[in-house]
Backbone as CSV, one residue per row, in Angstrom:
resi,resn,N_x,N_y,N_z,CA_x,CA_y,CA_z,C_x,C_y,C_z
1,UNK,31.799,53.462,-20.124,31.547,53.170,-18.728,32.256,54.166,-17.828
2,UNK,32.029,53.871,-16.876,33.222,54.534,-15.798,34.256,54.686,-15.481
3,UNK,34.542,54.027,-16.252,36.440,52.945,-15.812,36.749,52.210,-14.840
4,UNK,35.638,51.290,-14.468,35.945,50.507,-13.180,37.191,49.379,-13.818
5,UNK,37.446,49.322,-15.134,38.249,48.565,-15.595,39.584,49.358,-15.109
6,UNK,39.375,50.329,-15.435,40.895,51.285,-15.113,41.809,50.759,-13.927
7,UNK,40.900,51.122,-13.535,41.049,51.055,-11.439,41.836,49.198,-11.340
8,UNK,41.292,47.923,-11.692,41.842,47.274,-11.076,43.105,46.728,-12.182
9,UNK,43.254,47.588,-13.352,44.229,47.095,-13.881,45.393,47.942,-13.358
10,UNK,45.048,49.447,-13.376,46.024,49.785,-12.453,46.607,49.754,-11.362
11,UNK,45.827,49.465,-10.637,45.963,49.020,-9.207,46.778,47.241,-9.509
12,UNK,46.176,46.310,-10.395,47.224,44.973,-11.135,48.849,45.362,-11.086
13,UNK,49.081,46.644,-11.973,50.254,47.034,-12.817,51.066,47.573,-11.711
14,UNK,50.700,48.273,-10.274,51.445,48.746,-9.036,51.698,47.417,-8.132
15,UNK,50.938,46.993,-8.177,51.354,45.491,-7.221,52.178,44.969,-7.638
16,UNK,51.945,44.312,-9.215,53.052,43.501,-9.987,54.260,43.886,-9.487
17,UNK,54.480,45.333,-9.824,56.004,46.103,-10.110,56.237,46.077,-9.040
18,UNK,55.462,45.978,-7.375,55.767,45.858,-6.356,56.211,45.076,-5.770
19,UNK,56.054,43.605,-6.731,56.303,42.282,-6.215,55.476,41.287,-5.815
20,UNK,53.933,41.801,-5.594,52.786,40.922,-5.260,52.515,39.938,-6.759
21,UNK,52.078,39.115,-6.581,51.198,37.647,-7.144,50.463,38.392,-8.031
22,UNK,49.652,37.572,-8.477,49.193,37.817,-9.993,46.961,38.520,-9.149
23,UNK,46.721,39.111,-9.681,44.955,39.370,-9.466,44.040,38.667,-10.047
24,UNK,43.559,38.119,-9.158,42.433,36.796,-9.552,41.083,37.898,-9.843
25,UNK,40.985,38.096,-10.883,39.424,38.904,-11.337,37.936,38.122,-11.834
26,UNK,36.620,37.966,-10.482,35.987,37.464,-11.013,34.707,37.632,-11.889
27,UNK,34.668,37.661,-12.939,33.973,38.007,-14.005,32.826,37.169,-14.514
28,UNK,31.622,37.357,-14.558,30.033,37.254,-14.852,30.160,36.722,-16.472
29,UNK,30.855,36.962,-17.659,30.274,36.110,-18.407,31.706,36.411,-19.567
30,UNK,31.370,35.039,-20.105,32.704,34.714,-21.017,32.919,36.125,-22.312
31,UNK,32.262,36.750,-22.890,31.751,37.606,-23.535,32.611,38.552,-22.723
32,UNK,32.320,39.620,-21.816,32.667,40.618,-21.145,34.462,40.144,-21.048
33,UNK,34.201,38.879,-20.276,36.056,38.029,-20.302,37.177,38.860,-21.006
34,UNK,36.564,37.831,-22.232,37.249,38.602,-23.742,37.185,39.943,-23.671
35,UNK,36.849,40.705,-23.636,36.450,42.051,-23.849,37.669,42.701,-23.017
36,UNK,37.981,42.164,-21.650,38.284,42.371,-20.599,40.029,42.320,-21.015
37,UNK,39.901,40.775,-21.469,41.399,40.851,-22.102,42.050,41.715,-22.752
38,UNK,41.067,41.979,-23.657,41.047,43.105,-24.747,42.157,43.722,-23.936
39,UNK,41.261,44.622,-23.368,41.180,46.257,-22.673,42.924,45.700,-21.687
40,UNK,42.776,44.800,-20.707,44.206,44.246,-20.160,45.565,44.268,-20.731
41,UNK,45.568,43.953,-21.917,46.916,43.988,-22.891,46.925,45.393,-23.576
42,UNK,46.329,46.876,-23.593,46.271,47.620,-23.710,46.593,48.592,-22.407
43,UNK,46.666,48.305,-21.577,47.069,48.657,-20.254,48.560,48.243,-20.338
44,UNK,49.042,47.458,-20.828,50.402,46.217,-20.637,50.018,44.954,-18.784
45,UNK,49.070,44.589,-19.145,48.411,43.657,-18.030,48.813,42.399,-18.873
46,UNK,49.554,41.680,-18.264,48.973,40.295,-18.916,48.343,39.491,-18.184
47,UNK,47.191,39.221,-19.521,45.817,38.581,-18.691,45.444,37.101,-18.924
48,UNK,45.015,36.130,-18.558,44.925,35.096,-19.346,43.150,34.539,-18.123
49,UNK,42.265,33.456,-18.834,41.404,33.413,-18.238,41.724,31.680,-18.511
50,UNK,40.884,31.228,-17.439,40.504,29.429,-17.663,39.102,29.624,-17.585
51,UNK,38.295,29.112,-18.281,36.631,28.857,-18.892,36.266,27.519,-19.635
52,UNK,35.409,27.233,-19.451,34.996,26.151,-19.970,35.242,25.946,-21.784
53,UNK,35.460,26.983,-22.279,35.674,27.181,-23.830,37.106,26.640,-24.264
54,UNK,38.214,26.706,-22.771,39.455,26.674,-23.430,40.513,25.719,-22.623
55,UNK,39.967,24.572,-22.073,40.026,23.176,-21.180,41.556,22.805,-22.181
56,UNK,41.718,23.012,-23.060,42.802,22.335,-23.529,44.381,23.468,-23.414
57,UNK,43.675,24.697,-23.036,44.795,25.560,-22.444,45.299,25.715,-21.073
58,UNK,44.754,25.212,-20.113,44.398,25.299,-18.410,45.666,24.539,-17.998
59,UNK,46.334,23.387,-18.512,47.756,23.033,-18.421,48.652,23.998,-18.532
60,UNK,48.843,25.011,-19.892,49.876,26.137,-20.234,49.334,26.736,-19.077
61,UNK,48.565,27.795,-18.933,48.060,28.576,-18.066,48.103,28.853,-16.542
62,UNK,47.989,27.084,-16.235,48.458,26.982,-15.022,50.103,26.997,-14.356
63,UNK,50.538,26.158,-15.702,52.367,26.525,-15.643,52.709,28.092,-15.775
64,UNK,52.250,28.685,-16.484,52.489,30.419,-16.706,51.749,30.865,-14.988
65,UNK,51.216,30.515,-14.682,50.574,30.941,-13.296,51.781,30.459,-12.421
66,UNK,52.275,29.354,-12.090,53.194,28.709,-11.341,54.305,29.502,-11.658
67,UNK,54.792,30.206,-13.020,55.715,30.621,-13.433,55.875,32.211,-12.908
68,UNK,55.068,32.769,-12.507,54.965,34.045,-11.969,54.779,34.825,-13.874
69,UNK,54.284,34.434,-14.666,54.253,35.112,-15.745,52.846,35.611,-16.008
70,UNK,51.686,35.628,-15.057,50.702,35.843,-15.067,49.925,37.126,-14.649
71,UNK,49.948,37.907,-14.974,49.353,39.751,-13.834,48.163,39.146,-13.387
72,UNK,47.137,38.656,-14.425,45.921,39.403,-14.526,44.786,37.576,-14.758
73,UNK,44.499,37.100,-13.457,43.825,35.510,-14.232,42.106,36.040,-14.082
74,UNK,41.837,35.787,-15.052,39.845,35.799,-15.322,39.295,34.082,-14.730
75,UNK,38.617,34.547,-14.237,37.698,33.745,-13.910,36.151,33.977,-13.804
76,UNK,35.149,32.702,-14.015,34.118,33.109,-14.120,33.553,32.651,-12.483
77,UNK,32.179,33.306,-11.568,31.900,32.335,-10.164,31.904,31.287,-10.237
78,UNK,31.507,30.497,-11.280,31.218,28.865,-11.347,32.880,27.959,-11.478
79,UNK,33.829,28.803,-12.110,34.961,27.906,-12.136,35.643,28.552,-10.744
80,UNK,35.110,29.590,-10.086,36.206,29.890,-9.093,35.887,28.783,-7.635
81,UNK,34.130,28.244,-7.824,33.785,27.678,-6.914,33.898,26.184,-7.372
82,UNK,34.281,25.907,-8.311,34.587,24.138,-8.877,35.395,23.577,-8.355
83,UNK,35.137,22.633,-7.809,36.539,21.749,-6.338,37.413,21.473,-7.253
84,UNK,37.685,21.088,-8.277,38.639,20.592,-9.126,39.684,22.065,-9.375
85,UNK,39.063,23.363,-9.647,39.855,24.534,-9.596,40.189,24.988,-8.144
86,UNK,39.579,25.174,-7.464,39.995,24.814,-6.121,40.980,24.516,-5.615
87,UNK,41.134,22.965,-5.959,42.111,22.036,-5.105,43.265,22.583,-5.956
88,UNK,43.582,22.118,-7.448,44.394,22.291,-8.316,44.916,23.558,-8.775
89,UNK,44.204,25.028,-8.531,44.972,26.256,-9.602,44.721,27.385,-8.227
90,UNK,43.666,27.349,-7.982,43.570,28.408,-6.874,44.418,28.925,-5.026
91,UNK,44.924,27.437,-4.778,45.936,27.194,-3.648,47.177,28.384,-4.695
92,UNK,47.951,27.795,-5.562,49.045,28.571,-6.043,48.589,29.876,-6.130
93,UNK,47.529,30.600,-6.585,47.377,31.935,-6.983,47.150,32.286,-5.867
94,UNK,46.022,32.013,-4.848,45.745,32.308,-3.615,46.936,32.846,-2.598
95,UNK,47.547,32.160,-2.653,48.528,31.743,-2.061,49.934,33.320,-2.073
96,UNK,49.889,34.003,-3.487,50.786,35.183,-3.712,49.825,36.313,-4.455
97,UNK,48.483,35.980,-4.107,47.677,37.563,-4.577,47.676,38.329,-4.271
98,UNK,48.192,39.573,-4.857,47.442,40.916,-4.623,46.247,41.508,-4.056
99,UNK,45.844,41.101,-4.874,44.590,41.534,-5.393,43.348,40.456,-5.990
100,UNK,41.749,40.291,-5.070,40.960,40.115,-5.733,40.053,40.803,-6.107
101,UNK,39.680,40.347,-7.443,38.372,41.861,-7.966,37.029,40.842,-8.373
102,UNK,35.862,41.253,-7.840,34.847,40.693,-7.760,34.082,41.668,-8.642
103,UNK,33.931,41.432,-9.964,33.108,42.675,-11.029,31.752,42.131,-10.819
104,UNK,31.228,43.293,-11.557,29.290,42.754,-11.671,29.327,42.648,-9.890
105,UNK,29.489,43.064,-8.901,29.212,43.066,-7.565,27.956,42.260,-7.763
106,UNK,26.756,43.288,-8.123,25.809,43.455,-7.816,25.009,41.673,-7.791
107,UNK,26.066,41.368,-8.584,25.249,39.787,-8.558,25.168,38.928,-7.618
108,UNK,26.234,39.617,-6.082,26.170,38.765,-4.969,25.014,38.967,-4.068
109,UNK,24.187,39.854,-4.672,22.966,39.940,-3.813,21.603,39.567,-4.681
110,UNK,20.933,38.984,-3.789,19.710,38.412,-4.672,18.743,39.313,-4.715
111,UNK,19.284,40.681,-4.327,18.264,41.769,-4.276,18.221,42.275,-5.957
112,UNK,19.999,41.802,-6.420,19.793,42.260,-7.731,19.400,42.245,-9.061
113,UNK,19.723,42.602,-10.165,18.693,41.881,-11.072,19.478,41.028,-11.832
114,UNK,20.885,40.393,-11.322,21.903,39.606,-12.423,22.116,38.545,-11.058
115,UNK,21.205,38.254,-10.079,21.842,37.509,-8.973,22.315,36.411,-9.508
116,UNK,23.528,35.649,-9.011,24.004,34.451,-9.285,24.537,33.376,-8.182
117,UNK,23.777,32.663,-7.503,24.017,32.158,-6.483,25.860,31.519,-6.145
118,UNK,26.431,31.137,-7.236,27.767,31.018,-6.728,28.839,32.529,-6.920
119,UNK,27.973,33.693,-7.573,28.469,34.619,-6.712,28.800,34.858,-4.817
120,UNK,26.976,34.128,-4.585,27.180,34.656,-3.346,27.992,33.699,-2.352
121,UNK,28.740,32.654,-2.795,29.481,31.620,-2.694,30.767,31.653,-2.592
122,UNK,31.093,32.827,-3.322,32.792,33.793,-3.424,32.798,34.293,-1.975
123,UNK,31.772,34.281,-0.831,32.213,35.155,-0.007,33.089,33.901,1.119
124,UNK,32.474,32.714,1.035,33.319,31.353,1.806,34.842,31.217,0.726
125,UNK,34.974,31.591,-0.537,36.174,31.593,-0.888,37.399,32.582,-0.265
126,UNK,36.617,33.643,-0.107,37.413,34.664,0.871,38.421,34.817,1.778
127,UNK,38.023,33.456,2.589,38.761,32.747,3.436,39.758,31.776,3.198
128,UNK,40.341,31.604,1.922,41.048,30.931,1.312,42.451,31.908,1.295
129,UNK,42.320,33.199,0.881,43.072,34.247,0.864,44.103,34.254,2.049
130,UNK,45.751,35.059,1.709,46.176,35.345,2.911,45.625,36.488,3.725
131,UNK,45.550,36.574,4.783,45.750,37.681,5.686,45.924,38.955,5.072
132,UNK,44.949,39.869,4.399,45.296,41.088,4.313,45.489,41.138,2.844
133,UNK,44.550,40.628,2.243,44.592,40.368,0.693,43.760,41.245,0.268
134,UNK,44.048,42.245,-0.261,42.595,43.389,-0.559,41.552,42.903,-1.575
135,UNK,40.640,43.124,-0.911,39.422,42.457,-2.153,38.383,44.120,-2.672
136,UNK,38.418,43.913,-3.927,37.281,45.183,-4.337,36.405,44.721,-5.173
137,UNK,35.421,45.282,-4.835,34.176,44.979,-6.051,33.726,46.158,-6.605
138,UNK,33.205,45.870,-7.695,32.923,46.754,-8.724,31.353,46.037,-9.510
139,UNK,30.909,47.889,-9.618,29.905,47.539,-10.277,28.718,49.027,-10.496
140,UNK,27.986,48.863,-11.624,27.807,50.060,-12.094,26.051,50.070,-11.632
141,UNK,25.678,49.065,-11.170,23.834,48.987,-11.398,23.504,48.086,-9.495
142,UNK,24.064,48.944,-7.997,23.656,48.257,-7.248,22.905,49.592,-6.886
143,UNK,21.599,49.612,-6.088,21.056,50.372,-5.294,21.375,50.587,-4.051
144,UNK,20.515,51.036,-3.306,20.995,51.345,-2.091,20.878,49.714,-1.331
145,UNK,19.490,49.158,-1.661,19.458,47.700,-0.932,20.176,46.617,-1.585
146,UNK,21.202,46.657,-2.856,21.870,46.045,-3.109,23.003,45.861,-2.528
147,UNK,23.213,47.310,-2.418,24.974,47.663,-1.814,24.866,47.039,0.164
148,UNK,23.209,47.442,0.553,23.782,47.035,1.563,23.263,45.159,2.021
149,UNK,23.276,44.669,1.495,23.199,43.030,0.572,24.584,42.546,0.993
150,UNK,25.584,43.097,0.021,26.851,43.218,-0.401,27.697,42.998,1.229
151,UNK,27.247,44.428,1.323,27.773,44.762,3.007,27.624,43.771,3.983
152,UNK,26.593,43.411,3.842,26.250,42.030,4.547,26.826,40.855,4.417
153,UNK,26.891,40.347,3.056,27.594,39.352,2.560,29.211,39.518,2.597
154,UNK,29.660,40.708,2.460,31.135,40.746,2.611,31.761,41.325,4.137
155,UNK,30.876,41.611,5.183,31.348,42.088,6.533,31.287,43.801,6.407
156,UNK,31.585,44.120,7.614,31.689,45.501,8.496,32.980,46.523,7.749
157,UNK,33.817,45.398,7.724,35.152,46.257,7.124,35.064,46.772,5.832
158,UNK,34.067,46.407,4.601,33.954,46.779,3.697,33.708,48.502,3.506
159,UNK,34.205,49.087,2.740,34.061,50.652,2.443,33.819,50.834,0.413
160,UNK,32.338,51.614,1.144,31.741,51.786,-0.113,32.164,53.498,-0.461
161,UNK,31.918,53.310,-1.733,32.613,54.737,-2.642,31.851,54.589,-3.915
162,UNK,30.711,55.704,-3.811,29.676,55.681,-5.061,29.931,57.383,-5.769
163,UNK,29.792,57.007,-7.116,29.655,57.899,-7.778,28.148,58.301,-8.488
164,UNK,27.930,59.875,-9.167,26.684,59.716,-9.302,26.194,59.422,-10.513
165,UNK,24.862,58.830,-10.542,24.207,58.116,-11.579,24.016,58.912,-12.813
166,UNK,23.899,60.295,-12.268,23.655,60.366,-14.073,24.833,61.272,-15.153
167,UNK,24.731,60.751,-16.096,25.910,60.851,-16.870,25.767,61.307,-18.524
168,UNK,26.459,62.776,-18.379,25.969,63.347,-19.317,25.776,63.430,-20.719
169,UNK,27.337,61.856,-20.904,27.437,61.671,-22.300,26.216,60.610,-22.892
170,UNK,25.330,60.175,-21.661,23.899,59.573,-22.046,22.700,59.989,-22.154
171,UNK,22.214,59.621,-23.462,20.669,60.078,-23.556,19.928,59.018,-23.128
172,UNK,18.800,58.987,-22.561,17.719,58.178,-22.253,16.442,58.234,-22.565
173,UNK,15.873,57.425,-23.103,14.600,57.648,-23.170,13.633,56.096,-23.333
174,UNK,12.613,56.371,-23.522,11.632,55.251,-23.406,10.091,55.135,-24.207
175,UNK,10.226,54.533,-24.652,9.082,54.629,-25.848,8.107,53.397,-25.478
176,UNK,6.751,53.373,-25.295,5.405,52.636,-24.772,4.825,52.012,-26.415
177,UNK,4.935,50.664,-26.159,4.731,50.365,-27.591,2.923,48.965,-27.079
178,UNK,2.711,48.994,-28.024,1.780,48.077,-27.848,1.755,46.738,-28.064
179,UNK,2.651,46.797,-29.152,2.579,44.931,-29.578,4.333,45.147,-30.407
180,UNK,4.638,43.710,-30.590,5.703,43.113,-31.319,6.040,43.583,-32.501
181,UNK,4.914,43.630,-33.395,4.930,44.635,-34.912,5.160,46.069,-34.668
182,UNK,4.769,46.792,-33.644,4.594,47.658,-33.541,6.303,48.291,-33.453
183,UNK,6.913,47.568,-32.258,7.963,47.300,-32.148,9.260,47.111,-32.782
184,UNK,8.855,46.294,-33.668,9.819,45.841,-34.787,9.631,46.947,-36.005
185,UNK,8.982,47.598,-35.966,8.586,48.658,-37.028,9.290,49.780,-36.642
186,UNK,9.560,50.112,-35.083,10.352,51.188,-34.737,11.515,50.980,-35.041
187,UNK,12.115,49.353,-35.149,13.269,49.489,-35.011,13.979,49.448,-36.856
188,UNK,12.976,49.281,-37.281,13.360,49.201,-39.007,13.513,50.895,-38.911
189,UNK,12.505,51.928,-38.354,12.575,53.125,-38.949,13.612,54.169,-38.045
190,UNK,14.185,53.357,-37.516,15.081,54.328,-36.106,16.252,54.022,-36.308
191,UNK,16.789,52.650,-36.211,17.770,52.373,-36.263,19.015,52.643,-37.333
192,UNK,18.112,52.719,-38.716,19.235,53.197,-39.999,19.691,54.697,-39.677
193,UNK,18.739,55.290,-38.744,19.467,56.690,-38.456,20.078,56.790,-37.604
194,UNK,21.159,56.139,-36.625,21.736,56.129,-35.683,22.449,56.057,-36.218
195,UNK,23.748,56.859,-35.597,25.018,56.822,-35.642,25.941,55.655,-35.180
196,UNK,26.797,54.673,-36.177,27.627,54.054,-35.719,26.821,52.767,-35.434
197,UNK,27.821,51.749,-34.165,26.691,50.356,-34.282,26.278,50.667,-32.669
198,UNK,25.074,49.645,-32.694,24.519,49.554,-31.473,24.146,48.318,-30.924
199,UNK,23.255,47.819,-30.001,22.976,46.388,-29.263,21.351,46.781,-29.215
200,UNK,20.733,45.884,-29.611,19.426,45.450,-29.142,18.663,44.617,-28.234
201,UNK,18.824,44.399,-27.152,18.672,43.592,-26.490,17.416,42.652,-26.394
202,UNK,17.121,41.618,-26.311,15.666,41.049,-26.368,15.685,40.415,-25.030
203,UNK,14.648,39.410,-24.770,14.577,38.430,-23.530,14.917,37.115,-24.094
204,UNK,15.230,36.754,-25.154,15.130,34.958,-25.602,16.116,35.309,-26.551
205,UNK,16.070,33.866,-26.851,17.060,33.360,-28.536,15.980,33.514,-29.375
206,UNK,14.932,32.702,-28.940,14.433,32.767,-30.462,14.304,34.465,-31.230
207,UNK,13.841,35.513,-30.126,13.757,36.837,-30.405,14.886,37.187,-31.203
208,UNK,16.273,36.818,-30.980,17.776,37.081,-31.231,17.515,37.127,-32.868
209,UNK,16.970,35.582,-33.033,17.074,35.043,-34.535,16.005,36.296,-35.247
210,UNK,14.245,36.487,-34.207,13.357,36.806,-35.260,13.763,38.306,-35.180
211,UNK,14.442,39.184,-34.868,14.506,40.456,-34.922,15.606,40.876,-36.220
212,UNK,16.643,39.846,-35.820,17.915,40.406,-36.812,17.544,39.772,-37.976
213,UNK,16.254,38.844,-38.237,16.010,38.120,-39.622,15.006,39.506,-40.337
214,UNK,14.601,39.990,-39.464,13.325,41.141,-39.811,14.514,42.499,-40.375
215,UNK,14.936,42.527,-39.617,15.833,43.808,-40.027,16.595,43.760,-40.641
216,UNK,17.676,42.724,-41.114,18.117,41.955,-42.585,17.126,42.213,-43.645
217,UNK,15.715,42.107,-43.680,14.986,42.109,-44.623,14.487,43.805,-44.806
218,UNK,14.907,44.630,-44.121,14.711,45.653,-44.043,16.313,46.684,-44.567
219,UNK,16.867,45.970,-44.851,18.619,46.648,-45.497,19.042,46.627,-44.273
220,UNK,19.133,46.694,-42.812,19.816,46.693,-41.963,20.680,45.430,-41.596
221,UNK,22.419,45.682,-41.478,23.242,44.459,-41.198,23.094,44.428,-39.756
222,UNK,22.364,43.619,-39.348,21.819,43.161,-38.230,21.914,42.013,-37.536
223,UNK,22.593,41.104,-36.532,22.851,39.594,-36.567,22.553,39.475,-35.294
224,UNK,22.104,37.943,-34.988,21.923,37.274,-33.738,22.883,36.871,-33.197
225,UNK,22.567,37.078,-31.777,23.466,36.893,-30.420,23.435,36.481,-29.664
226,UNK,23.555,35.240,-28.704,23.005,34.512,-27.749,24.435,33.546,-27.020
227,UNK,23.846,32.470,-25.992,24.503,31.605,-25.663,24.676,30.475,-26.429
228,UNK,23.235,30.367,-27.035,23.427,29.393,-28.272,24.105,29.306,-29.524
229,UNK,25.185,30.869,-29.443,25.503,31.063,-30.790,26.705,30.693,-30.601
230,UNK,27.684,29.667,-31.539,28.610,28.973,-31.771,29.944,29.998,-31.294
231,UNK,31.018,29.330,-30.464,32.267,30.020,-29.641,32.689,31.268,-30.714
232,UNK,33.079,30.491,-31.846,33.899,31.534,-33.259,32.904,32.584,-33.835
233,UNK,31.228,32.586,-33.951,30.761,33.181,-34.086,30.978,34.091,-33.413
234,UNK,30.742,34.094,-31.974,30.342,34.939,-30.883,31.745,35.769,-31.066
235,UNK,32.825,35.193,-31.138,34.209,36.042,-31.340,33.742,37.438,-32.710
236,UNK,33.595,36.228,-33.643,33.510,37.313,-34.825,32.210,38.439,-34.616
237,UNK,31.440,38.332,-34.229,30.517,39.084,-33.712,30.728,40.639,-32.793
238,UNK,31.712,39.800,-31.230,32.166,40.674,-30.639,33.048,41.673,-31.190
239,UNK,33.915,41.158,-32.210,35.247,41.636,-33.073,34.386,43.008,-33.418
240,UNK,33.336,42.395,-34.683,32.332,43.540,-35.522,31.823,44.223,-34.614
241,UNK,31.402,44.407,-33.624,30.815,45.478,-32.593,31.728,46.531,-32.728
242,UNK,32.900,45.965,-31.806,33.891,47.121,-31.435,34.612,47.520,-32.301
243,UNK,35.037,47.051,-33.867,35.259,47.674,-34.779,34.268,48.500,-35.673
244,UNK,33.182,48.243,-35.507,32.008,49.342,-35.978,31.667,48.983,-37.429
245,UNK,32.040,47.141,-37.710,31.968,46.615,-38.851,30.494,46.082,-38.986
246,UNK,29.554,46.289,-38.004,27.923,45.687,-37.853,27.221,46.762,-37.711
247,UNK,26.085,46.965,-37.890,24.870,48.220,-37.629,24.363,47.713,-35.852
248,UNK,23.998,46.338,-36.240,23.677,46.050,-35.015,23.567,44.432,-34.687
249,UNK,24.075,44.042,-33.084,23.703,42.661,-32.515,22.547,42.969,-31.797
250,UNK,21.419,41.709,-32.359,20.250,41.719,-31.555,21.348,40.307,-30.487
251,UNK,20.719,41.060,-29.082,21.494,39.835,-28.403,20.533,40.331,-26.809
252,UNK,20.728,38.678,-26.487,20.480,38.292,-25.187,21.259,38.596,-24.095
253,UNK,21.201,38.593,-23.045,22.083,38.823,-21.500,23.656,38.181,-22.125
254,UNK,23.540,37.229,-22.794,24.793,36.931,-23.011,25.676,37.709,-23.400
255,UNK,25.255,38.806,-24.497,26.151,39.718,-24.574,26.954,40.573,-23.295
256,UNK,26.188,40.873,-22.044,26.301,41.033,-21.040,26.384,42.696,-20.645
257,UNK,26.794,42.400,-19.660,27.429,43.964,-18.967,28.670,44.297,-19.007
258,UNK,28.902,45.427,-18.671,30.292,45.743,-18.526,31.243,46.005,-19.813
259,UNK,30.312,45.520,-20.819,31.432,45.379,-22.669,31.780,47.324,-22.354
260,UNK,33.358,47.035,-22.534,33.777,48.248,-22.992,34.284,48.589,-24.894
261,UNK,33.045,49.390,-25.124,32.929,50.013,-26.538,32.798,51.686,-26.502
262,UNK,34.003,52.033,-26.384,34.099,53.656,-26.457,33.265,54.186,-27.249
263,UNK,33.102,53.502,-28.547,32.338,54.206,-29.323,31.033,53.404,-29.920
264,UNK,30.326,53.048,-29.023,29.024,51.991,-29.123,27.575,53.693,-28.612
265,UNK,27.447,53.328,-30.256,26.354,54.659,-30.679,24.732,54.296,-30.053
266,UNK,24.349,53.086,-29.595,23.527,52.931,-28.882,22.867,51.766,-28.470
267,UNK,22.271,51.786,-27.448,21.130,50.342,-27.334,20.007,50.307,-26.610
268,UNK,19.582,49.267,-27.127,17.693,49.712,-27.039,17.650,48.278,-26.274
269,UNK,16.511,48.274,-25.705,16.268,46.448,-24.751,14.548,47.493,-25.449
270,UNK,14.324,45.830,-25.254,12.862,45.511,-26.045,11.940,44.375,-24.576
């Protein structure tokens, strides 16, 4: 990617040492989260998230938050806008932040193609903040009528800073297929020659299951990926990506945006 990760962990790691509150970062999908953590404790960030996956940690978490032992809290839009997080965890963090980081921007506008309506719901949270709380968003896929969406939704004072789109360590291309067989035939005869692992993206689950069952039957270690796929799976899954222990995840949006894999040899959407 770009390193939009860079930017707000460093910008985390100068505040901390400065004395500011911990950075409330809000993040588009539990998948990327993790990922996120990853990359955070490799920085020396300490990061911790509350999600619906881990309800029996949100007691510790919130005491480590109260405790000032927190840099870096993940959140997803839906728990940042839940009255129960709200009333209970967000007053304390609110209250000594730095820093908020609003990733996946692009989802606060319905111009985009990941819109999420309690994204655009973060902008009445805003006002929760003290006085002079810097907020940044980030994001790699807004256009021109996205960004100015954004602008709209976040006020006048906002200052945009774009870099350019094309990027040389990517190849692109696009192949016109006719049907499903046709399809699945490219990917039996293409894919064993790629370097390293990659992502396949489909539109459904059921696709998830019938692609990586086809290409299993073809010698390729190939596995399904979805929302439907069990918490520990999805871990061990993510694990095999970024260690380069899988050829390939056929996976849905769930896999998401933003996964940082330095060395992720390619991906195809179908």
């Amino acid at each position: 990617g770009w390193g939009k990760s860079a930017v707000y962990f460093i910008a985390t790691r100068l505040l901390r040492d400065a004395g500011a509150g911990a950075t409330i970062l809000v993040s588009p999908l539990l998948a990327l989260m993790r990922n996120q953590i990853r990359m955070a404790e490799r920085a020396g960030v300490v990061a911790r998230t509350i999600n619906s996956e881990n309800r029996d940690d949100w007691e510790e978490i919130t005491t480590a938050i109260d405790a000032d032992e927190v840099d870096l809290l993940l959140v997803s839009p839906e728990r940042f806008n839940n009255p129960a997080f709200r009333a209970d965890v967000l007053p304390t963090v609110a209250a000594r932040s730095g820093l908020l980081v609003i990733d996946e921007a692009h989802c606060i506008s319905d111009w985009g193609h990941d819109f999420r309506p309690d994204y655009r719901r973060l902008v009445r949270v805003l006002e929760l903040l003290p006085a002079g709380v810097p907020v940044l968003c980030t994001t790699a896929t807004a256009n021109d009528r996205v960004i100015e969406d954004i602008q709209a939704q976040l006020g006048a004072e906002l200052v945009t800073q774009r870099g350019p789109l094309a990027r040389e360590s990517l190849a692109l291309s696009m192949l016109e297929t006719s049907s499903q067989p046709e399809r699945m035939a490219w990917l039996a005869q293409v894919v064993p020659g790629l370097s390293g692992s990659g992502v396949i993206y489909v539109l459904t689950v059921a696709d998830t299951t019938r692609v990586a069952s086809f290409l299993r039957t073809q010698g390729i270690d190939a596995h399904a990926y979805s929302g439907e796929t069990e918490s520990e799976r999805r871990l061990e899954l993510e694990d095999a990506l970024i260690g380069n222990d899988v050829k390939a995840l056929v996976a849905t949006s769930a896999l998401g945006m933003g996964k940082d894999r330095p060395l992720l040899a390619s991906r195809t959407e179908q």
